[in-house]
C-alpha positions as CSV (number, residue, x, y, z in Angstrom):
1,X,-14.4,-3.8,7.5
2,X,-12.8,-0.5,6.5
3,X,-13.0,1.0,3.2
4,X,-10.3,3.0,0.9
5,X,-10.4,4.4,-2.5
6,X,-7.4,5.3,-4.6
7,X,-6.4,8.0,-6.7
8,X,-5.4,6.6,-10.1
9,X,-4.5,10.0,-11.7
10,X,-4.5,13.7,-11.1
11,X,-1.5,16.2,-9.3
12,X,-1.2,16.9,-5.8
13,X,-4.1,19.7,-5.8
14,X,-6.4,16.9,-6.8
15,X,-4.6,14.4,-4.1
16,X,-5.7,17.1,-1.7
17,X,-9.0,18.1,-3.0
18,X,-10.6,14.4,-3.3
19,X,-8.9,13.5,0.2
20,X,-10.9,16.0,2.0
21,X,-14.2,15.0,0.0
22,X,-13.1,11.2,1.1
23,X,-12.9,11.7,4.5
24,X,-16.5,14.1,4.4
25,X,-18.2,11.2,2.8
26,X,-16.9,8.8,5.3
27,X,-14.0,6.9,3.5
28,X,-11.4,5.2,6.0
29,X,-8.8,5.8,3.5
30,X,-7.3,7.2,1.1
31,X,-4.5,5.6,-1.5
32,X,-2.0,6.9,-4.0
33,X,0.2,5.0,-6.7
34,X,4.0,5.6,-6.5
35,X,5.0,5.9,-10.3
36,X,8.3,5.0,-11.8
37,X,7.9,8.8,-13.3
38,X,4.9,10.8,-12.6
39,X,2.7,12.7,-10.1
40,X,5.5,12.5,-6.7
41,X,3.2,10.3,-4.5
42,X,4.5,12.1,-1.1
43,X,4.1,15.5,-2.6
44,X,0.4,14.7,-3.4
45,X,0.2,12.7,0.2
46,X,1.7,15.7,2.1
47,X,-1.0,18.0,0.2
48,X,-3.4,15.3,1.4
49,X,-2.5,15.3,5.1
50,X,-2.6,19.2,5.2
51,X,-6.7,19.5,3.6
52,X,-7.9,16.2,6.2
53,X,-8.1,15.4,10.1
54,X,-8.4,11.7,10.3
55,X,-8.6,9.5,7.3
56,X,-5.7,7.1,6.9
57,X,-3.0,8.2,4.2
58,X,-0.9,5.9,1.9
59,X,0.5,4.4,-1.3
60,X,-1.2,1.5,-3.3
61,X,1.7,0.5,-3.8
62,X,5.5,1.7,-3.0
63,X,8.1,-0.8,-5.0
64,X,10.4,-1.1,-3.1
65,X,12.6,-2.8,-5.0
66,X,13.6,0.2,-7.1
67,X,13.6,3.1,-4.3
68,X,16.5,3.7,-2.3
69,X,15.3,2.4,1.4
70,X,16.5,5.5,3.5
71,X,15.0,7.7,1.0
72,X,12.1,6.2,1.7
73,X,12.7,5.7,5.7
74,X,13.1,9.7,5.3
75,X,10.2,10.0,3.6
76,X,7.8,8.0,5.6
77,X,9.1,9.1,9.1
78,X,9.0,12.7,7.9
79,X,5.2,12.0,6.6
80,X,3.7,10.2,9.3
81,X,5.0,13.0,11.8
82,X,3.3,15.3,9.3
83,X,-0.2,13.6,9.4
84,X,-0.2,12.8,13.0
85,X,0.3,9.0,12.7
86,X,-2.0,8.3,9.7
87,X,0.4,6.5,7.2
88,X,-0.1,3.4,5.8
89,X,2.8,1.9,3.6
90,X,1.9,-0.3,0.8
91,X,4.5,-2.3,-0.8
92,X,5.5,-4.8,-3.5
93,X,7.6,-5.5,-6.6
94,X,6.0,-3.4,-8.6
95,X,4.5,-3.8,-12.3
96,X,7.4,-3.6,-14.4
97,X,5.5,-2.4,-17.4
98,X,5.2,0.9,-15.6
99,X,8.6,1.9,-16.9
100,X,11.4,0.0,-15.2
101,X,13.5,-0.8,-18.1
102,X,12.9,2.7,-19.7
103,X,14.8,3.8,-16.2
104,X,17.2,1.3,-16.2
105,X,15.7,-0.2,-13.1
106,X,16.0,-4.1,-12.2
107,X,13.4,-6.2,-14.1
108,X,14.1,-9.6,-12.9
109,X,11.7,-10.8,-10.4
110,X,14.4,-12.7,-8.1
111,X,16.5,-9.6,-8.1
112,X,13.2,-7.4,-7.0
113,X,12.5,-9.6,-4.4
114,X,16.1,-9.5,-3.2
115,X,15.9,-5.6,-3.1
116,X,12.1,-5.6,-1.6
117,X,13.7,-7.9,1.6
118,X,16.9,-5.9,1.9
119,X,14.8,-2.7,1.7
120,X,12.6,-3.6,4.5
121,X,14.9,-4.9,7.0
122,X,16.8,-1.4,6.5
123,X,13.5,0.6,6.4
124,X,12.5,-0.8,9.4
125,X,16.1,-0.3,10.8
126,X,16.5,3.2,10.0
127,X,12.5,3.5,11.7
128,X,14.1,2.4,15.1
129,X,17.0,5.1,15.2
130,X,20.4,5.5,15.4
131,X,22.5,3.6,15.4
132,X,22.3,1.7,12.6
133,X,24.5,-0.4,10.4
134,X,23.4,-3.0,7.6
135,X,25.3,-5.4,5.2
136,X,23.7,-7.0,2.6
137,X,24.2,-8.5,-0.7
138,X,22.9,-5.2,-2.6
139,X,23.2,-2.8,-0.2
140,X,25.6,-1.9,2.6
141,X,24.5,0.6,5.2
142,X,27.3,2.4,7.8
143,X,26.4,4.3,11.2
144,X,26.5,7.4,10.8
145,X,26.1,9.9,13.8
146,X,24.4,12.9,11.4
147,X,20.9,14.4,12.4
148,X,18.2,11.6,11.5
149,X,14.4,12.4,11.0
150,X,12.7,12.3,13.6
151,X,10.8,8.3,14.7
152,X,7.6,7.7,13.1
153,X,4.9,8.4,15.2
154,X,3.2,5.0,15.0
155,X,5.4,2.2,16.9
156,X,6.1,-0.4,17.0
157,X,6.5,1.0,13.5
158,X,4.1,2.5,10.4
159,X,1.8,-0.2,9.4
160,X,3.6,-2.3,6.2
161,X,1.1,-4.2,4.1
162,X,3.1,-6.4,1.7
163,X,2.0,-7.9,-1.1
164,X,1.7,-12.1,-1.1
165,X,1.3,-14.3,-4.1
166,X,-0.1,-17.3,-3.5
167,X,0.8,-19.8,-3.1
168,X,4.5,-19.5,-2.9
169,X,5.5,-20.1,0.3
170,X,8.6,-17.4,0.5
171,X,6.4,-14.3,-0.9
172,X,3.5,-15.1,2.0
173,X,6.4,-15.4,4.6
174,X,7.7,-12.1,3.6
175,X,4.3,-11.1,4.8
176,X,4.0,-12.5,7.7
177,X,7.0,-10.5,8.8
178,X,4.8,-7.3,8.9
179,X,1.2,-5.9,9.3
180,X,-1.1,-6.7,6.5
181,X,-1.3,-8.8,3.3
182,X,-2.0,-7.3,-0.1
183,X,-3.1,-10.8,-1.6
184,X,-2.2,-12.2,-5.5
185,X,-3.0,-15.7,-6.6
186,X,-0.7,-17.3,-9.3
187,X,0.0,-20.1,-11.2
188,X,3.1,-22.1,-11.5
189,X,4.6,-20.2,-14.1
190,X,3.7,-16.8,-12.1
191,X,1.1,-15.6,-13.8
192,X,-1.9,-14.2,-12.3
193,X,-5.1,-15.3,-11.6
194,X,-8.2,-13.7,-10.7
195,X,-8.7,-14.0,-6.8
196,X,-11.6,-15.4,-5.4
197,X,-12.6,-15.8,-1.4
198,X,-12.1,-19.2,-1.6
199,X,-8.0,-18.4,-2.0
200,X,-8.2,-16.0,0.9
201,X,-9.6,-17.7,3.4
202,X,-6.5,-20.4,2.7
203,X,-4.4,-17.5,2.8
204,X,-5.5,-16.2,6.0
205,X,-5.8,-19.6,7.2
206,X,-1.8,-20.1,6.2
207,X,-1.5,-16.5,8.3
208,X,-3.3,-17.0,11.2
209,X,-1.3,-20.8,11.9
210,X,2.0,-19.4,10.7
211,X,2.4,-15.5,12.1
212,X,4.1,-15.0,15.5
213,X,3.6,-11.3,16.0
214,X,1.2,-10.2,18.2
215,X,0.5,-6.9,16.4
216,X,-2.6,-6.1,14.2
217,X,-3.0,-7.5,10.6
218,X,-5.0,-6.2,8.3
219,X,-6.2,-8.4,4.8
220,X,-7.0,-6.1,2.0
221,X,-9.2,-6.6,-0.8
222,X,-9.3,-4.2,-4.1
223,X,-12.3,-3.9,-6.3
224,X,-14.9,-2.0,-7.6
225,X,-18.5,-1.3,-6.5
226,X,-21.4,0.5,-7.5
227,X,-21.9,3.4,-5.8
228,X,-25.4,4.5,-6.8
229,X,-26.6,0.3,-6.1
230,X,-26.0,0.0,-1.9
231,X,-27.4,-3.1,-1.9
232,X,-25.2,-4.9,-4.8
233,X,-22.2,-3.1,-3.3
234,X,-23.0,-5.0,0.1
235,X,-23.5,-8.3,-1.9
236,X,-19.7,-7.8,-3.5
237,X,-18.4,-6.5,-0.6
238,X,-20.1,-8.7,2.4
239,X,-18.5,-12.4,0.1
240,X,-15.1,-10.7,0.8
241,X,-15.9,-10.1,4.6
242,X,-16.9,-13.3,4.9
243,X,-13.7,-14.6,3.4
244,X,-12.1,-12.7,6.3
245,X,-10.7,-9.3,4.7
246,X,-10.7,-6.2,6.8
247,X,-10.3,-3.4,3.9
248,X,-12.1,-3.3,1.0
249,X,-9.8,-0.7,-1.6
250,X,-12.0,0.8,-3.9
251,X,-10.0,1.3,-7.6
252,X,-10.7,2.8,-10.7
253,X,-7.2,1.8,-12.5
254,X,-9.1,1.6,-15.7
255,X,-10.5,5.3,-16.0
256,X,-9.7,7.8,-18.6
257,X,-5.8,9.8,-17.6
258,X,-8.2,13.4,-18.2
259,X,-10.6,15.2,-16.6
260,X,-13.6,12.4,-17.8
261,X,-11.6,10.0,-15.5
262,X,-11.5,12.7,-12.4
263,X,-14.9,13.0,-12.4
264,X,-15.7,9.6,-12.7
265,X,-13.1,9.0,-9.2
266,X,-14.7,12.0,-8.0
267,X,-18.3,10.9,-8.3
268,X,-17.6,7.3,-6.5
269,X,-16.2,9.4,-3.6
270,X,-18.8,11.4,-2.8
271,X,-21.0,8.4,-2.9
272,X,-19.4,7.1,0.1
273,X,-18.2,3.8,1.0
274,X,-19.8,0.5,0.2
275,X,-21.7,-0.7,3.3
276,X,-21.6,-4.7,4.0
């Protein structure tokens, strides 16, 4: 298993500051949130890249559904050639209690998932180079023969984990499409419930009989641990292992937006990574 933490506050300085202590204390990765307004998650990631070596770099999570995909193709083919290949894209709807409707930004969850599929497919497109045209219900794309940025540096293409409730069956085939599953459990009337290994070994199970591509895929797992307790971090961490995930995201999404909250994020970095 690898191991991640996430940054749930702080400016780019801080992105680049706790990075470097991640990757010193022996994290595998390390994650920023992509607000609707707020902290620019690239700026902090690019202040990242420049203050580590080797850690993996991402967002936890990009919605997609309210980005503008080449935008974003820019962004993320302009990064990973920054970093040396280290990105990791994280994606989803998007928690629309994070200020979609103080934006104006689409709230319905059929028209977010319309926008997330659209979005990938011209992501993805705009990834593999010129030329490229698309035609879709919410977006239309022409060719155009102007300077591009340059192809990621990762191919067949930057690693896309994708979020997947379960257990509707056109959300997990969304992921099978790509390179790792970001898993959610729900209930008929799509609310969520609290996952438990049990839901993702089906899960995986439903991946491993259903996914054609031959490339890597990675099942990721957010939680918390105690860092000063080794021994009950390997306890939460080893049930999840077991259940088949191979990244275990440590999150404080909970901590105090101040300086008290830092220090708290801070403190579980230097403690390193649970061990299972």
């Amino acid at each position: 298993m690898k191991y991640g933490i996430v940054l749930p506050c702080g400016d780019a300085r801080i992105a680049a500051d706790y990075a470097r202590q991640a990757e010193k204390a022996g994290w595998d990765g390390f994650f920023v949130w992509e607000p609707v307004w707020g902290v620019d998650a690239w700026v902090s990631l690019a202040a990242a890249a420049m203050q580590t070596e080797k850690i993996k770099l991402g967002t936890m999570l990009t919605p997609l559904s309210r980005m503008r995909p080449w935008k974003l193709a820019s962004e993320t083919a302009t990064f990973d050639s920054l970093c040396g290949g280290r990105l990791i894209l994280s994606v989803g709807l998007g928690a629309v209690d994070t200020g979609f409707e103080a934006f104006g930004e689409a709230t319905n969850r059929k028209t977010r998932a319309e926008l997330l599929d659209e979005g990938l497919e011209i992501l993805t497109g705009l990834w593999r180079g010129q030329p490229f045209h698309y035609d879709g219900k919410h977006y239309q794309v022409k060719e155009i023969d102007f300077i591009p940025a340059p192809k990621p540096i990762q191919q067949p293409r930057i690693p896309i984990w994708v979020v997947g409730a379960w257990p509707f069956k056109k959300s997990m085939k969304r992921v099978l499409r790509f390179d790792g599953l970001l898993p959610n459990v729900m209930d008929k009337d799509g609310q969520h419930i609290e996952l438990i290994p049990d839901d993702l070994r089906k899960m995986k199970s439903y991946v491993e009989a259903n996914r054609t591509l031959e490339t890597p895929f990675d099942i990721i797992v957010e939680g918390e641990t105690p860092g000063n307790d080794p021994s009950q971090s390997a306890s939460i961490t080893s049930s999840w292992v077991n259940a088949g995930a191979t990244w275990w995201i440590e999150s404080r999404w909970y901590v105090p937006r101040d300086d008290e909250g830092l220090k708290i994020v801070l403190e579980r970095i230097e403690q390193g990574p649970p061990q299972a």
